[in-house]
C-alpha positions, 0 to 999 in steps of 0.5 A: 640014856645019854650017849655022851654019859652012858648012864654014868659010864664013860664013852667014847664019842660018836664015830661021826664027831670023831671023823669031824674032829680029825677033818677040823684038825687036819685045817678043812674049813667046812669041817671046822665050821661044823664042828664049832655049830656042834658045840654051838648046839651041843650036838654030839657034843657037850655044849661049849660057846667058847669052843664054837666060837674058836672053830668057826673063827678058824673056818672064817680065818679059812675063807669058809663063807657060811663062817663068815655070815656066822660071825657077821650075825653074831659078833657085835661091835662096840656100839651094839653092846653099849646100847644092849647095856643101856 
């Protein structure tokens, strides 16, 4: 059973990813970072890049340094992305 559906049964989210959630709100870089890997993933959460990338920038924003390497690994610049084109 899916814990995120409930066999067609609308739940409520882990207590875990609720807490990460309130952490991430209240401005915690390491919260914020966590929780845009969680949707990254789809870790006790439905899968959402955008929302991944939202969260992390924010942690990054932060000063957070793993956020930082994160968005050093996956933002391309505009070279990059017309060579991956070609």
């Amino acid at each position: 059973m899916d814990f995120r559906t409930g066999g067609g049964i609308a739940m409520r989210k882990p207590k875990k990813l609720r807490k990460l959630i309130k952490a991430a709100k209240m401005g915690k870089p390491c919260a914020m970072y966590r929780l845009g890997i969680c949707f990254e993933t789809g870790t006790m959460t439905e899968k959402d890049l955008t929302k991944a990338a939202d969260w992390i920038s924010a942690a990054a924003e932060a000063g957070y340094a793993p956020a930082l390497d994160w968005i050093k690994d996956y933002s391309f610049d505009d070279d990059a992305l017309i060579q991956a084109e070609s």
